[in-house]
Biotite code that builds the C-alpha atoms (Angstrom):
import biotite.structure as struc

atoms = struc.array([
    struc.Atom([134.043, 130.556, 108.226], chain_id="A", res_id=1, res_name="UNK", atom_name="CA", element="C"),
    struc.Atom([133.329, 132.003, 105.126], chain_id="A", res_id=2, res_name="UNK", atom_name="CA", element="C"),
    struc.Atom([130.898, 129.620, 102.549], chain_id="A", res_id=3, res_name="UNK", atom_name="CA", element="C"),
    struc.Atom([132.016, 129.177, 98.937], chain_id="A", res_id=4, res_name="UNK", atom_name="CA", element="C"),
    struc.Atom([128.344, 127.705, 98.017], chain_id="A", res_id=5, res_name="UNK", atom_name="CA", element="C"),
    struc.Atom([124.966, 129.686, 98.601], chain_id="A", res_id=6, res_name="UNK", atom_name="CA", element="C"),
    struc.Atom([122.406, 126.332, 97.232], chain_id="A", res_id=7, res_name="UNK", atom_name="CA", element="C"),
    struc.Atom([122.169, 122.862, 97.882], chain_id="A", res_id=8, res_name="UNK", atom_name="CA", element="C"),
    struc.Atom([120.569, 120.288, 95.751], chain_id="A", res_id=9, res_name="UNK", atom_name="CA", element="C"),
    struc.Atom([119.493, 116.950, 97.138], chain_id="A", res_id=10, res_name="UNK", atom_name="CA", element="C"),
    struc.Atom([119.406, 114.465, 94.716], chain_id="A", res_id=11, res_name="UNK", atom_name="CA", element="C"),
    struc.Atom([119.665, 111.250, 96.886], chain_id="A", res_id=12, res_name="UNK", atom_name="CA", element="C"),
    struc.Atom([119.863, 110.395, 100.029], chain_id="A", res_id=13, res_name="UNK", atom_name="CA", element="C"),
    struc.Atom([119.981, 106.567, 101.296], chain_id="A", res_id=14, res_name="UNK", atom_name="CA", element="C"),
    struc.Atom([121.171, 104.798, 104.849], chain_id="A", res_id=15, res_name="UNK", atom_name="CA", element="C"),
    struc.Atom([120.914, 100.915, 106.224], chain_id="A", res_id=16, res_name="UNK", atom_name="CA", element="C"),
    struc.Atom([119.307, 100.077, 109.642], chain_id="A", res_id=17, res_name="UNK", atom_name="CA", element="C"),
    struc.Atom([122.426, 98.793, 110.915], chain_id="A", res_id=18, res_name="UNK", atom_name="CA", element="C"),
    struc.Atom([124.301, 101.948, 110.301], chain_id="A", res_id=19, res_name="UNK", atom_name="CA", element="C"),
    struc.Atom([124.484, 105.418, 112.332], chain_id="A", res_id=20, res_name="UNK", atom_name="CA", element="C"),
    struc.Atom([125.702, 107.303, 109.302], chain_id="A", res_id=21, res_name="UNK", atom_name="CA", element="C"),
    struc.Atom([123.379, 108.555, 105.879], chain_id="A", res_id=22, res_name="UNK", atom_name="CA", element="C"),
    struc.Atom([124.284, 109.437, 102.897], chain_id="A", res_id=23, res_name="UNK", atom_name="CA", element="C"),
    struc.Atom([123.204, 112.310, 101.036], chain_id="A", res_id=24, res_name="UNK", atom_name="CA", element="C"),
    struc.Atom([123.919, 113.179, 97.548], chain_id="A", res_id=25, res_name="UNK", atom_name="CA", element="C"),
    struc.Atom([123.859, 116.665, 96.178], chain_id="A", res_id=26, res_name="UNK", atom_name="CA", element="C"),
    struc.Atom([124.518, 119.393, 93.890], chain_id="A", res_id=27, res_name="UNK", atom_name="CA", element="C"),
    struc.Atom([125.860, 122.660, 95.848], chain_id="A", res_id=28, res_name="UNK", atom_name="CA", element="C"),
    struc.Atom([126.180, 125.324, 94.006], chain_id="A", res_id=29, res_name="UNK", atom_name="CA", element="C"),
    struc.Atom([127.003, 129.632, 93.925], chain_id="A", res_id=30, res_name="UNK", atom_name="CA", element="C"),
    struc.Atom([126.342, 131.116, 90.753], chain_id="A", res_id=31, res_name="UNK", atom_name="CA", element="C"),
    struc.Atom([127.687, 129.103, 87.518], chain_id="A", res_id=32, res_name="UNK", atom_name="CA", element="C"),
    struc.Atom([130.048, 126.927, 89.733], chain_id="A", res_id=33, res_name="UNK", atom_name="CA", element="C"),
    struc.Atom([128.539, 123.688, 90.447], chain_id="A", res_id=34, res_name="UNK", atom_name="CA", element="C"),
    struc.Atom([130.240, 120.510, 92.345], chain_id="A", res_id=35, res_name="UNK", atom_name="CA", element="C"),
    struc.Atom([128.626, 117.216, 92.836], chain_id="A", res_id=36, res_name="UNK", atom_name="CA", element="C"),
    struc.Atom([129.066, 115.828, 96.232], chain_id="A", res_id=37, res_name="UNK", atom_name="CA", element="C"),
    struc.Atom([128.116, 113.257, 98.928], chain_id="A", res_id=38, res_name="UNK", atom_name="CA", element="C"),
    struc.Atom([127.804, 114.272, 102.239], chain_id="A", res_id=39, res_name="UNK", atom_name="CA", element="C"),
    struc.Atom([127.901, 111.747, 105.290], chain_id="A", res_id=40, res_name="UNK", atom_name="CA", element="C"),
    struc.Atom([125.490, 112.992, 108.608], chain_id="A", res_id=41, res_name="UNK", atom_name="CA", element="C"),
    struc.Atom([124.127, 111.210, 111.038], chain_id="A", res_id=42, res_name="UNK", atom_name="CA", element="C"),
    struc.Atom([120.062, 110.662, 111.908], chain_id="A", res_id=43, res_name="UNK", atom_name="CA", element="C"),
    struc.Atom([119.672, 113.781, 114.119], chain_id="A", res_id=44, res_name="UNK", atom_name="CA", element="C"),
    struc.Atom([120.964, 115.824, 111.099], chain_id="A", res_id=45, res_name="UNK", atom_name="CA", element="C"),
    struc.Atom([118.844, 113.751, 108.789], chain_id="A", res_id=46, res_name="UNK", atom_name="CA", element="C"),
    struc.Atom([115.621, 114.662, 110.767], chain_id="A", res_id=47, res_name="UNK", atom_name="CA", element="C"),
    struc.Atom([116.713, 118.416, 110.729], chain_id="A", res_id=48, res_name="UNK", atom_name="CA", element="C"),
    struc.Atom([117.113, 117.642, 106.462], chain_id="A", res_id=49, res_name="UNK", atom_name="CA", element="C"),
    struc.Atom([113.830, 116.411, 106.526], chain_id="A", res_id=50, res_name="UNK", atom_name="CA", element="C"),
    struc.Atom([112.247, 118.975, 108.461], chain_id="A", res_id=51, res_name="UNK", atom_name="CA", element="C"),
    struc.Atom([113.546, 121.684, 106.254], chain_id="A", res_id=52, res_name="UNK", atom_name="CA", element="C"),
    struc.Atom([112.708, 120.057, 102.448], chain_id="A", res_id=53, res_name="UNK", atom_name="CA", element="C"),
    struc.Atom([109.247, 119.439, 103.870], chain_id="A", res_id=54, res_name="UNK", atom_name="CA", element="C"),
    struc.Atom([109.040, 123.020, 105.244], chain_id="A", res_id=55, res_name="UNK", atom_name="CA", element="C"),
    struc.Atom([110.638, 124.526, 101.574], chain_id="A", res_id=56, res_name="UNK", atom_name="CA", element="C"),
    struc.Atom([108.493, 121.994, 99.665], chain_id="A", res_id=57, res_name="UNK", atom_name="CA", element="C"),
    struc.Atom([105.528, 121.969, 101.350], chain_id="A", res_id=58, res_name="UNK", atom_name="CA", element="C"),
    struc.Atom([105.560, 118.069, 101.302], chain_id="A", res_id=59, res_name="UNK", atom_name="CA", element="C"),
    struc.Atom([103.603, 116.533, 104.600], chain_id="A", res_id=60, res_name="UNK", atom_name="CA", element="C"),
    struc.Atom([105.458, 113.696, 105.080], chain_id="A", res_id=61, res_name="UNK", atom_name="CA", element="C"),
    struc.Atom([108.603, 113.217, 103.134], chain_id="A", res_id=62, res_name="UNK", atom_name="CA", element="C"),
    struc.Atom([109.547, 110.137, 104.617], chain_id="A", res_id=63, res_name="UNK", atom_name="CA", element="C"),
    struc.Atom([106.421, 108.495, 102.999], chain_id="A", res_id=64, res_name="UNK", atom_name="CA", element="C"),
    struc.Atom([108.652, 109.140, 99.469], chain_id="A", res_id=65, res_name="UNK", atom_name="CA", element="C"),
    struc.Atom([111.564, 106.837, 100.666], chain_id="A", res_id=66, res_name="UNK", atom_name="CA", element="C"),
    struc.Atom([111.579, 103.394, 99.568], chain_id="A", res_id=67, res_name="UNK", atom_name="CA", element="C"),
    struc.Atom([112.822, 100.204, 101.106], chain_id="A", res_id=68, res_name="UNK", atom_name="CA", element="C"),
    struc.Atom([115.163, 97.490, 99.949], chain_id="A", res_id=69, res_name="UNK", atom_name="CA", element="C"),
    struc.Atom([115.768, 94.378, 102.383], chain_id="A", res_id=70, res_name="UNK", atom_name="CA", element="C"),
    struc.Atom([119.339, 93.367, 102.488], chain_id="A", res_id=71, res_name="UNK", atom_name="CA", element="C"),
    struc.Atom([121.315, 90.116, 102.640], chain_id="A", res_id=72, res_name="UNK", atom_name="CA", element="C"),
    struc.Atom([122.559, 90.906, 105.894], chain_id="A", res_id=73, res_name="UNK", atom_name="CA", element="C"),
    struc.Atom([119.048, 91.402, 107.699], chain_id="A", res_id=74, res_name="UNK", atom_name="CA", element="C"),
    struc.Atom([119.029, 95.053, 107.600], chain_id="A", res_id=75, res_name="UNK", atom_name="CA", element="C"),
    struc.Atom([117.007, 96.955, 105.202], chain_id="A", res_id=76, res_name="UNK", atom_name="CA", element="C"),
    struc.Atom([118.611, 99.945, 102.809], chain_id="A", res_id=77, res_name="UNK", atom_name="CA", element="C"),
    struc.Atom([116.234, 103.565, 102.499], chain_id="A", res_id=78, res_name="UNK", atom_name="CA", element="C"),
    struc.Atom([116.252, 105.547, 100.225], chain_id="A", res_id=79, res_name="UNK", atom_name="CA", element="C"),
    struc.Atom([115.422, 108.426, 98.151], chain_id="A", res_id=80, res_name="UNK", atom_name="CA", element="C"),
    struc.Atom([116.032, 109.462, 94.815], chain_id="A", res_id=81, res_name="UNK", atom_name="CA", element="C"),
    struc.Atom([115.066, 112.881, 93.710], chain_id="A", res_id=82, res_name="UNK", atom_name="CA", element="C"),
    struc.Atom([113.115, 113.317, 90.820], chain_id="A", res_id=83, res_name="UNK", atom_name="CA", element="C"),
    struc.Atom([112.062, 115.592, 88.357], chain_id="A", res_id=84, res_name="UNK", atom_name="CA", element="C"),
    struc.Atom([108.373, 116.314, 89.991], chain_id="A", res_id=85, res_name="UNK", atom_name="CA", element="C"),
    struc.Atom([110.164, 116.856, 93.861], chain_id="A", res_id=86, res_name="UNK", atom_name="CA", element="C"),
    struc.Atom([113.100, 119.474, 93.832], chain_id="A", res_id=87, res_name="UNK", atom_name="CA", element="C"),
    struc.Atom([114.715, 119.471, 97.052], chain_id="A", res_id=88, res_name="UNK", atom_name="CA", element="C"),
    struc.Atom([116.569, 122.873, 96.659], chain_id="A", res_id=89, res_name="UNK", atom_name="CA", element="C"),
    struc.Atom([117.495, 124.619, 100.038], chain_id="A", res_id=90, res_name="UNK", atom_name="CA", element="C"),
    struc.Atom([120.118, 127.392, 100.734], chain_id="A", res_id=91, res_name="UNK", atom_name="CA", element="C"),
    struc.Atom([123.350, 126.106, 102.124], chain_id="A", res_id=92, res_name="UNK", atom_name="CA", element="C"),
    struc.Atom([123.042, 128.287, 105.408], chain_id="A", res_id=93, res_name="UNK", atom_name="CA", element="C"),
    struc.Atom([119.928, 126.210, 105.931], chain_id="A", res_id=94, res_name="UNK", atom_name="CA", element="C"),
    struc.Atom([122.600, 123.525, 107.591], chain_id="A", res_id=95, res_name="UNK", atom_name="CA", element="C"),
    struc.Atom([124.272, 125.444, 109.173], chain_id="A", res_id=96, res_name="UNK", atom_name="CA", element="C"),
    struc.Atom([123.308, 124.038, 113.096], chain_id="A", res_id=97, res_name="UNK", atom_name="CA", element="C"),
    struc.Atom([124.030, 120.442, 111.377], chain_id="A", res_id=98, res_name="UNK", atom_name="CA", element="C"),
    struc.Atom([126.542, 118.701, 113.226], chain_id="A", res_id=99, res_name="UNK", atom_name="CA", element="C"),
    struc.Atom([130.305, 118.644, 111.630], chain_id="A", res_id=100, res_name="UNK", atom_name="CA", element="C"),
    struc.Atom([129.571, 117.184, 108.173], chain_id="A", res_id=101, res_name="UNK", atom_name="CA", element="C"),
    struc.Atom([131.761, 114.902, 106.014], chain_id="A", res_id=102, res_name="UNK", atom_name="CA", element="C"),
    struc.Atom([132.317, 115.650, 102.855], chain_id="A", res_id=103, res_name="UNK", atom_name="CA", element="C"),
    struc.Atom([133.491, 113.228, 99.475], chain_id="A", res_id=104, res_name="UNK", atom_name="CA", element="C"),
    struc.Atom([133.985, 115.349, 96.479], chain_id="A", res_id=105, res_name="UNK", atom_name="CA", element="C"),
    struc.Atom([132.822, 112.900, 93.758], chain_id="A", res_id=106, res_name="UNK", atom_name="CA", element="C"),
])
């Protein structure tokens, strides 16, 4: 399969404890052509995700930098918002072991 996109940008990514599916919100990018995206993945790929932006960002414990919303339903919403201090920048073949991904073009 050949890749369009070389970098990926992680500008969000959020899930709810009563869900097996995350959201992550990005940027991907090869040269001047950029596309805003979400992608859908599931907790084993959000580990690997993790792993990798702390390894490229030299950040101990990422997960530390998500923050937690209770919900009406009993479950609690995570999330992260990237901001101007943490760049999560990695290069797209970086996910390539991820399982099958969903993509939404926004």
């Amino acid at each position: 399969m050949v890749n369009l996109f070389d970098k990926i940008e992680i500008k969000n990514i959020e899930f709810q404890t009563n869900s097996d599916e995350v959201s992550v919100k990005c940027i991907v990018s090869q040269g001047v052509n950029v596309f805003v995206n979400e992608l859908i993945i599931d907790f084993s790929d959000l580990n690997r995700l993790i792993n990798k932006i702390q390894k490229i960002t030299k950040i101990m414990d990422l997960f530390s930098y998500f923050k937690t919303t209770n919900l009406d339903n009993g479950a609690s919403l995570y999330y992260l918002a990237n901001d101007n201090e943490n760049v999560f920048k990695l290069p797209l073949s970086e996910m390539s072991e991820f399982h099958p991904i969903r993509q939404i073009r926004a």
